[in-house]
Biopython code that builds the backbone (N, CA, C, O; Angstrom):
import numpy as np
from Bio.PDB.StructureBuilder import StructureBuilder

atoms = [
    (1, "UNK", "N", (-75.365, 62.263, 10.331)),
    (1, "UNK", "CA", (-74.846, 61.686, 9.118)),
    (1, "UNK", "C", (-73.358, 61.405, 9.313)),
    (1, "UNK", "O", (-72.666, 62.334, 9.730)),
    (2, "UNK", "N", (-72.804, 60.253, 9.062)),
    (2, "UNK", "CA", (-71.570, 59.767, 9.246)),
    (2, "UNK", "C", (-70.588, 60.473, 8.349)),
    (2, "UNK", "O", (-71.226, 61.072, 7.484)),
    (3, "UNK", "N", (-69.260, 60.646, 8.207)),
    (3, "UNK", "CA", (-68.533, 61.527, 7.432)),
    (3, "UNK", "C", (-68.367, 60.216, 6.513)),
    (3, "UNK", "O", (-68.536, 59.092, 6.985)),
    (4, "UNK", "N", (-68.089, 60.397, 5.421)),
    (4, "UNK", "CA", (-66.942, 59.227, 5.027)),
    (4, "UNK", "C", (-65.385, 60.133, 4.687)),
    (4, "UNK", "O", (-65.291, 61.360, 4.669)),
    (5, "UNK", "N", (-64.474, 59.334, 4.485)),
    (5, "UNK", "CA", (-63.477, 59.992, 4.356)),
    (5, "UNK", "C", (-62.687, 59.110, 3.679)),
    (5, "UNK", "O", (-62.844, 57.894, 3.790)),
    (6, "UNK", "N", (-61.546, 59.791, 2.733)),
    (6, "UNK", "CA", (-60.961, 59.389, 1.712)),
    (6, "UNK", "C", (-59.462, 59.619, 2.513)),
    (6, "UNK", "O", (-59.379, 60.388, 3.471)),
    (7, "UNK", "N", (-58.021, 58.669, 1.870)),
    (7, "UNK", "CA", (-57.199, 59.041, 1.836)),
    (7, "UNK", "C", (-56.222, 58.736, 0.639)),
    (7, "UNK", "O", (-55.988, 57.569, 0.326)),
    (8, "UNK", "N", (-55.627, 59.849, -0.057)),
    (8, "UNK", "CA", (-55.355, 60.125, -1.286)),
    (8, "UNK", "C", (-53.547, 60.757, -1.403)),
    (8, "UNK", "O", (-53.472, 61.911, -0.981)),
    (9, "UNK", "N", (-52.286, 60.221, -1.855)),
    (9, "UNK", "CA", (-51.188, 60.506, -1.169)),
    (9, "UNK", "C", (-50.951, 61.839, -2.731)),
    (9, "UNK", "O", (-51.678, 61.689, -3.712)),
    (10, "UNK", "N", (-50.342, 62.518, -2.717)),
    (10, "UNK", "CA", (-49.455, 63.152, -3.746)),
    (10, "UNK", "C", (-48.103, 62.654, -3.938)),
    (10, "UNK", "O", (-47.203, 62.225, -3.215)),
    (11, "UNK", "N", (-48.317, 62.896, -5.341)),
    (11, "UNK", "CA", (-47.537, 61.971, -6.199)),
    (11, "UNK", "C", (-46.094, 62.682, -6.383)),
    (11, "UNK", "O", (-45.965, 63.673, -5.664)),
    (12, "UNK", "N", (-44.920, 62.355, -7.250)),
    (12, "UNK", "CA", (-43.741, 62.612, -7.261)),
    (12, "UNK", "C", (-43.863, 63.983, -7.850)),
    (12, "UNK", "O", (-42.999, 64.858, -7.903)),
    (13, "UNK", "N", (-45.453, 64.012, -8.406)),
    (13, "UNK", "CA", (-45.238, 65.230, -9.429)),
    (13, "UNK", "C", (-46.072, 66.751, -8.924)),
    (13, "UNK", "O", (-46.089, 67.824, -9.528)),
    (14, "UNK", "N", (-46.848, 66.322, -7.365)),
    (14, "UNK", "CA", (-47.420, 66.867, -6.673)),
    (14, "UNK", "C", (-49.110, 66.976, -6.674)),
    (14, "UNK", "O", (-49.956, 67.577, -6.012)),
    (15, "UNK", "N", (-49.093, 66.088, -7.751)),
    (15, "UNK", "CA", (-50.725, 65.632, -7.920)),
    (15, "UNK", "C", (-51.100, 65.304, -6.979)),
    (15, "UNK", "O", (-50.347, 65.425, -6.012)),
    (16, "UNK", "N", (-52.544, 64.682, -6.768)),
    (16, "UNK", "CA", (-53.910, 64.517, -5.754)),
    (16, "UNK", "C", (-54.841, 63.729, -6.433)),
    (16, "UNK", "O", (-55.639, 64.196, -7.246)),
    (17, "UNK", "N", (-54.773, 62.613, -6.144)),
    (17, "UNK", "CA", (-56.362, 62.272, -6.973)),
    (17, "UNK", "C", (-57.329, 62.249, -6.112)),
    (17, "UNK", "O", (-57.328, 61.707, -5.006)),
    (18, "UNK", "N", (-58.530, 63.103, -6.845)),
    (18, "UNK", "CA", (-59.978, 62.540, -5.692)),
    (18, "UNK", "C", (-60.555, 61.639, -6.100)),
    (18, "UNK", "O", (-60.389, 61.190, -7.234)),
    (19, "UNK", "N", (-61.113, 61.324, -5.512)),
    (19, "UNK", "CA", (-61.778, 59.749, -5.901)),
    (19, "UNK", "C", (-63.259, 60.137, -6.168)),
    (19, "UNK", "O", (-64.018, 61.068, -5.896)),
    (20, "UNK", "N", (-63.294, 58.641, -7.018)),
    (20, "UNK", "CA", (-64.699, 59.389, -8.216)),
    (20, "UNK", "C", (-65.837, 59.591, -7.322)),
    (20, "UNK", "O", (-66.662, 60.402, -7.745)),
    (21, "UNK", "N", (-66.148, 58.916, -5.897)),
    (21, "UNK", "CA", (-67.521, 58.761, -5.564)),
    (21, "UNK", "C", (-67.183, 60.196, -5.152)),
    (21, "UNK", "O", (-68.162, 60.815, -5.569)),
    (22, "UNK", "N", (-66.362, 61.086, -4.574)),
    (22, "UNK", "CA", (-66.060, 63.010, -4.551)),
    (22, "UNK", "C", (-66.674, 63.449, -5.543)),
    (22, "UNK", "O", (-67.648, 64.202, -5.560)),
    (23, "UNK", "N", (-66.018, 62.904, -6.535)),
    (23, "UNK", "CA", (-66.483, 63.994, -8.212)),
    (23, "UNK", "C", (-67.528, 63.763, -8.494)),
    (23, "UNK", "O", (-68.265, 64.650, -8.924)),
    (24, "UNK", "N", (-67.892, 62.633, -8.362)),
    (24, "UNK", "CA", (-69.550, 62.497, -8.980)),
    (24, "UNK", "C", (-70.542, 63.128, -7.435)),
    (24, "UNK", "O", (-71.585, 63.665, -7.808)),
    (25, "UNK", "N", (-70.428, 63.131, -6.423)),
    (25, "UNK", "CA", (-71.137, 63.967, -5.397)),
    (25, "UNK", "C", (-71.186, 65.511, -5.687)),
    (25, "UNK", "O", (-72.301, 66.023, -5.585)),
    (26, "UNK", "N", (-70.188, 66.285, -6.017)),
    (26, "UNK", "CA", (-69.779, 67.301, -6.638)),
    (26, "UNK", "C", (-69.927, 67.778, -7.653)),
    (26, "UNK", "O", (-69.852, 68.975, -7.930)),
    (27, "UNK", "N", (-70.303, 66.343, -8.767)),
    (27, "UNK", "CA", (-70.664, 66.756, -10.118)),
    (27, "UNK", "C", (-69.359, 67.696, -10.457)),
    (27, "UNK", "O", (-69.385, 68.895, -10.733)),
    (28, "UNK", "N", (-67.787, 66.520, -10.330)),
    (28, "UNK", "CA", (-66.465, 67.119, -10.652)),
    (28, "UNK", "C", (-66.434, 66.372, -12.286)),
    (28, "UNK", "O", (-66.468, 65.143, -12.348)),
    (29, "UNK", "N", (-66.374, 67.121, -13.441)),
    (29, "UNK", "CA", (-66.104, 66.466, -14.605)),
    (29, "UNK", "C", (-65.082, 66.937, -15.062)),
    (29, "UNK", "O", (-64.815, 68.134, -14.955)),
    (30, "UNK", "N", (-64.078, 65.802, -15.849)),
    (30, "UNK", "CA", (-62.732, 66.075, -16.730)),
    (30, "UNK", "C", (-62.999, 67.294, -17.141)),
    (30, "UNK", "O", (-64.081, 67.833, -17.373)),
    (31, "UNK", "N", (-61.762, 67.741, -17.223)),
    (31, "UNK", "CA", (-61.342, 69.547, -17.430)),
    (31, "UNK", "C", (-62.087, 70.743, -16.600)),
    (31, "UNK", "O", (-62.072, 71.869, -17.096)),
    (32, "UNK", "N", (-62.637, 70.556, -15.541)),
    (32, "UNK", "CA", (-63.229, 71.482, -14.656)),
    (32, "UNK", "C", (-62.169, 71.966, -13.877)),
    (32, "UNK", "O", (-61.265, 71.320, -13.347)),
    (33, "UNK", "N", (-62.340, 72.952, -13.868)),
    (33, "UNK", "CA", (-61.284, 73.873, -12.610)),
    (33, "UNK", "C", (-61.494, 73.566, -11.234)),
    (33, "UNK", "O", (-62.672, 73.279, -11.024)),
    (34, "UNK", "N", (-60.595, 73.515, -9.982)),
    (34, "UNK", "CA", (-61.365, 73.783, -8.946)),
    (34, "UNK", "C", (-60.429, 74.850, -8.164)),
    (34, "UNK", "O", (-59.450, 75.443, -8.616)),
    (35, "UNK", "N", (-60.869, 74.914, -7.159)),
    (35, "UNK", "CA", (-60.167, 76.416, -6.227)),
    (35, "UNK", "C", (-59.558, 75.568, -5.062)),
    (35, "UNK", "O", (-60.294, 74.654, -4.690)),
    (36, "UNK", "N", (-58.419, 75.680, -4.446)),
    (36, "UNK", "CA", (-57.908, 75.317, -3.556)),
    (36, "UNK", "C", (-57.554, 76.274, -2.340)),
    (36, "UNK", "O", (-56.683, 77.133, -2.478)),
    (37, "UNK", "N", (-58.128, 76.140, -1.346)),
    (37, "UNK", "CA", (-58.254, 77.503, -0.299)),
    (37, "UNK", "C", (-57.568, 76.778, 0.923)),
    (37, "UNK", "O", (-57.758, 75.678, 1.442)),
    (38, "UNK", "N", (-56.620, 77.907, 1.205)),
    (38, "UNK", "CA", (-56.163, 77.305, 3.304)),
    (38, "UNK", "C", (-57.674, 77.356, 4.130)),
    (38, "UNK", "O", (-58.794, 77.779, 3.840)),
    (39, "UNK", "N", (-57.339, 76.989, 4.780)),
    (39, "UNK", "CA", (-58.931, 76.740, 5.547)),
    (39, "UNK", "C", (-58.365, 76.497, 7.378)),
    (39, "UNK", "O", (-57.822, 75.433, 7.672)),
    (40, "UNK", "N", (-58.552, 77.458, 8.325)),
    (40, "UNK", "CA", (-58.033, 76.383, 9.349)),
    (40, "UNK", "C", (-57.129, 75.787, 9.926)),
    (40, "UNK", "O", (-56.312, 76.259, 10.717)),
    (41, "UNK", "N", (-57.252, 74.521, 9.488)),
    (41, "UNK", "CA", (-56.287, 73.798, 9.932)),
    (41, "UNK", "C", (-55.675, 72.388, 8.560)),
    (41, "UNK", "O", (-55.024, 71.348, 8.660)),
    (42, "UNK", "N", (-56.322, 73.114, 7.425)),
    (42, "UNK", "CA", (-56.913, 72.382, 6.459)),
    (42, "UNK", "C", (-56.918, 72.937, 5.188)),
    (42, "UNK", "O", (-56.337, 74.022, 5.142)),
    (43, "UNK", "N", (-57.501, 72.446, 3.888)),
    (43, "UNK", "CA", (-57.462, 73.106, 2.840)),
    (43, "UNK", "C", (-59.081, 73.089, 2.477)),
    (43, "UNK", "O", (-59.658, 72.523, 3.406)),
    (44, "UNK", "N", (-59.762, 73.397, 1.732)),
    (44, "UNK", "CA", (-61.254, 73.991, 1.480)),
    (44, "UNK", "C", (-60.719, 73.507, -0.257)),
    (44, "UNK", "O", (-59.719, 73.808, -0.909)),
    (45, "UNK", "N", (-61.630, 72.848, -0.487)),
    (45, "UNK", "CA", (-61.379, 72.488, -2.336)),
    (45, "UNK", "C", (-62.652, 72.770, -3.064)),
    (45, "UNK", "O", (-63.593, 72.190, -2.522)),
    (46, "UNK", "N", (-62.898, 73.268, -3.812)),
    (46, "UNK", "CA", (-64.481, 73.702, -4.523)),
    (46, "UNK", "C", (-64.330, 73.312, -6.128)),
    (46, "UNK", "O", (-63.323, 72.810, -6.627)),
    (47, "UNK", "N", (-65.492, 73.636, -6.791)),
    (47, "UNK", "CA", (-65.499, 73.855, -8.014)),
    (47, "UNK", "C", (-65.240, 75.063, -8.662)),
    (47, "UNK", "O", (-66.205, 75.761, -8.974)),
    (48, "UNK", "N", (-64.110, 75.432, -8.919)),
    (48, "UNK", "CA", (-64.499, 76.842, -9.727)),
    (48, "UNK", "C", (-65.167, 77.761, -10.140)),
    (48, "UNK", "O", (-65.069, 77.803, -11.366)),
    (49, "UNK", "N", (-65.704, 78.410, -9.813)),
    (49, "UNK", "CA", (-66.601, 79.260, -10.262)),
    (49, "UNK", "C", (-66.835, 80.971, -10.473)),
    (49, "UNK", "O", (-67.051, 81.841, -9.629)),
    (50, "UNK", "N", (-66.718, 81.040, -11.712)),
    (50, "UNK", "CA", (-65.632, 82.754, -12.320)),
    (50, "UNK", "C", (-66.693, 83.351, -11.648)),
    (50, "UNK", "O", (-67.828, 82.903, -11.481)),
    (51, "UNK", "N", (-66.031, 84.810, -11.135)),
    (51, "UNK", "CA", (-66.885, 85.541, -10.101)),
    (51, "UNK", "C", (-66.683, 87.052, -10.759)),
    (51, "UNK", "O", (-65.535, 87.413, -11.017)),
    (52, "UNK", "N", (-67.700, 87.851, -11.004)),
    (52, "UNK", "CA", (-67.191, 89.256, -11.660)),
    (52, "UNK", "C", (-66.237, 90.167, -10.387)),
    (52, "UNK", "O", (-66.187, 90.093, -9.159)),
    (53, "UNK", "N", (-65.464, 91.135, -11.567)),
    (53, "UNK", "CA", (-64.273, 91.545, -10.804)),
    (53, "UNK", "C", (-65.043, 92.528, -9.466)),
    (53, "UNK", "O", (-64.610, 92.718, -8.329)),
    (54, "UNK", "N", (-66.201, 92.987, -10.049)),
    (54, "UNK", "CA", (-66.450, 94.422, -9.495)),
    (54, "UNK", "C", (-67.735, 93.967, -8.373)),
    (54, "UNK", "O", (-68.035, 94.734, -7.457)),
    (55, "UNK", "N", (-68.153, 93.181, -8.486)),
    (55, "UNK", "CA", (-69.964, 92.796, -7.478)),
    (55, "UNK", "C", (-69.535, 91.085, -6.845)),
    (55, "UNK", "O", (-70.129, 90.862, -5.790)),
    (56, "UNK", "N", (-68.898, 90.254, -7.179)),
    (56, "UNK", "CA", (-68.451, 89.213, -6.914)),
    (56, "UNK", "C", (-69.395, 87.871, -6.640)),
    (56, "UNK", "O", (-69.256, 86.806, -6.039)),
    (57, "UNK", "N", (-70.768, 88.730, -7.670)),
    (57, "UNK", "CA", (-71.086, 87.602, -8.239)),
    (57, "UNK", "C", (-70.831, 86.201, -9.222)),
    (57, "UNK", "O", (-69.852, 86.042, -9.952)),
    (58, "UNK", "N", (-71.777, 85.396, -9.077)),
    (58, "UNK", "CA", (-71.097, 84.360, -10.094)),
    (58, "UNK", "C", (-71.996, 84.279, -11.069)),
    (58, "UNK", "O", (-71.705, 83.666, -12.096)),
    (59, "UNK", "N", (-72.836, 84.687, -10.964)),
    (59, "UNK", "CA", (-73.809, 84.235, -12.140)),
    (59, "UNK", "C", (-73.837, 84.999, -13.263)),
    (59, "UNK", "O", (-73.740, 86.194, -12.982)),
    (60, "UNK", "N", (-73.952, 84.734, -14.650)),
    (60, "UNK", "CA", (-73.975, 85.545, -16.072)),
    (60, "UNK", "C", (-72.539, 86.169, -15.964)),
    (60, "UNK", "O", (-72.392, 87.325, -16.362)),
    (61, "UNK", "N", (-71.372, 85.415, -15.402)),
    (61, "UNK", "CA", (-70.302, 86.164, -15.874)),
    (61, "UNK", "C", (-69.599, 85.563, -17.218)),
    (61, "UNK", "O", (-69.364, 84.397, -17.535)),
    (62, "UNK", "N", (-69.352, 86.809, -17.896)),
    (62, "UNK", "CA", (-68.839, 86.860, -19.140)),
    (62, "UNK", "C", (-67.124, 87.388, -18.827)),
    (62, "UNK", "O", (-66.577, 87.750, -17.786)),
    (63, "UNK", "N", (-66.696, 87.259, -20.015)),
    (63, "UNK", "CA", (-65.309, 87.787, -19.990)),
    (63, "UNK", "C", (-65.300, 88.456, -20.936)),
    (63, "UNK", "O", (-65.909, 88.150, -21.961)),
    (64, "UNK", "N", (-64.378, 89.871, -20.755)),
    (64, "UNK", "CA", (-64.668, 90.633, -21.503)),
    (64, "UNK", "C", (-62.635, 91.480, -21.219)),
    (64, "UNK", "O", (-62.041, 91.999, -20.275)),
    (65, "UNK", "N", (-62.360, 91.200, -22.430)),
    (65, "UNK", "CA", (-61.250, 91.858, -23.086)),
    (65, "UNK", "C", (-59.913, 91.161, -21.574)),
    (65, "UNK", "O", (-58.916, 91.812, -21.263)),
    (66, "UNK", "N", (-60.319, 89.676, -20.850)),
    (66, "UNK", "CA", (-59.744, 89.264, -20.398)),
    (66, "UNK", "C", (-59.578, 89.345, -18.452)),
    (66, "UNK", "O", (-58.763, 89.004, -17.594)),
    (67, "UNK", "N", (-61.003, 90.059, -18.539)),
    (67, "UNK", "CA", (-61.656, 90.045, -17.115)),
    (67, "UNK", "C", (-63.110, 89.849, -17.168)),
    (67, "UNK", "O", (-63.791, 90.356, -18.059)),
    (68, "UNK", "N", (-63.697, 88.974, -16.040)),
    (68, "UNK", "CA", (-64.554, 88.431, -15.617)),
    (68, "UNK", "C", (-65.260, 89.592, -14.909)),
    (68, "UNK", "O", (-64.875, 90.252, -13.944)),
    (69, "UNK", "N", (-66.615, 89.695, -15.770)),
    (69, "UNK", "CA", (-67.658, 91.001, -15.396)),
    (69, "UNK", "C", (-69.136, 90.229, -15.598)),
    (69, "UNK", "O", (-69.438, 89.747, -16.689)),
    (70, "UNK", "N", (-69.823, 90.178, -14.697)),
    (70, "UNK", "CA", (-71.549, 89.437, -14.497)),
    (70, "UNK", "C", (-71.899, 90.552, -15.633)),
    (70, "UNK", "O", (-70.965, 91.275, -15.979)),
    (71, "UNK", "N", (-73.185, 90.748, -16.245)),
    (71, "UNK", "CA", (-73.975, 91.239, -17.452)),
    (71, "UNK", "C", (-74.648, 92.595, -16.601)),
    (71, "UNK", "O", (-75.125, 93.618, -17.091)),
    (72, "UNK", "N", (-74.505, 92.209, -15.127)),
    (72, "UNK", "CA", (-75.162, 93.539, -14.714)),
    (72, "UNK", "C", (-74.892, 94.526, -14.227)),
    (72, "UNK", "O", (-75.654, 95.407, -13.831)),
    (73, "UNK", "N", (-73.071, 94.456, -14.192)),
    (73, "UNK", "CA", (-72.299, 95.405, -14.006)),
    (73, "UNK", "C", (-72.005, 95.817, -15.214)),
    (73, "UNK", "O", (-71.331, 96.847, -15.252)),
    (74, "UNK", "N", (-72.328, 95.285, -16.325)),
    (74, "UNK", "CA", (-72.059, 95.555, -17.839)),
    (74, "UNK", "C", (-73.019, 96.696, -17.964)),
    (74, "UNK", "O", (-72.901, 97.720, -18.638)),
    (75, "UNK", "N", (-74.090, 96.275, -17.100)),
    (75, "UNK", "CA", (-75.722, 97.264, -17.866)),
    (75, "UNK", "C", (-75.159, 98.457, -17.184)),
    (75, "UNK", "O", (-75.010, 99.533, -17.763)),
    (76, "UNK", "N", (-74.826, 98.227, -15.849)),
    (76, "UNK", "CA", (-74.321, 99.544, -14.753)),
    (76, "UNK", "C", (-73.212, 100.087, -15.893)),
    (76, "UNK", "O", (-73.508, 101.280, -15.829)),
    (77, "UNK", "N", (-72.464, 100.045, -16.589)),
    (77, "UNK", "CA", (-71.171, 100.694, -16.798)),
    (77, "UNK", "C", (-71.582, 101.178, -18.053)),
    (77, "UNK", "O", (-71.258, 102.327, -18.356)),
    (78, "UNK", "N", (-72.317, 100.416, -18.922)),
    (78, "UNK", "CA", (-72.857, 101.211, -20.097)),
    (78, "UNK", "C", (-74.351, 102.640, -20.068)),
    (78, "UNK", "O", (-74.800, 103.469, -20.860)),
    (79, "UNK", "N", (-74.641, 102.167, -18.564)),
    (79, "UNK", "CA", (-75.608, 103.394, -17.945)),
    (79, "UNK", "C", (-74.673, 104.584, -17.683)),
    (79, "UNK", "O", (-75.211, 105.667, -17.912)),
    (80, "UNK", "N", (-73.524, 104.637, -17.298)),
    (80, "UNK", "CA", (-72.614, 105.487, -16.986)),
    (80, "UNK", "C", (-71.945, 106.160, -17.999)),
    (80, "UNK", "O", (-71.344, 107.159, -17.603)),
    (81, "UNK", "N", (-71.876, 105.951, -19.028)),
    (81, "UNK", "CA", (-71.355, 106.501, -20.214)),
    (81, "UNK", "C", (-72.293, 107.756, -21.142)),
    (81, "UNK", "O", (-71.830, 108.232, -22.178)),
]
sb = StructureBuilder()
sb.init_structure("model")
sb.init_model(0)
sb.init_chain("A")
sb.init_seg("    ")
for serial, (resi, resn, name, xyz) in enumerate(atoms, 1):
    if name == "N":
        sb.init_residue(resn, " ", resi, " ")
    sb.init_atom(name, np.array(xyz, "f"), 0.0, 1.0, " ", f" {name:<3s}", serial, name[0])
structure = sb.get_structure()
């Protein structure tokens, strides 16, 4: 499979635009977060995705009193009490 590849300059204000055929491959929509990681030789760009503090899962995380906890470290911590 051929790469395609984009080139995209930053702006005066340090912006980046990706270009839509990225976001829509990605399923990137207005106001989504993404994560920006060193990588290499390179940077690694993702979609955001809240991860609980304690198991570092992503799935069923809730926030709770301003940290990110999955529902099943919730069940674990209320078993402990």
């Amino acid at each position: 499979m051929r790469q395609i590849g984009y080139v995209s300059k930053i702006d005066t204000l340090g912006r980046v635009v990706i270009p839509k055929p990225v976001r829509q491959m990605f399923n990137l929509e207005k106001e989504d977060s993404i994560e920006i990681l060193p990588k290499d030789n390179g940077l690694l760009i993702r979609k955001y995705q809240p991860t609980c503090l304690f198991c570092g899962e992503s799935d069923n995380v809730i926030t709770f009193e301003g940290v990110k906890v999955c529902e099943e470290c919730v069940k674990r911590m209320y078993k402990k009490i």
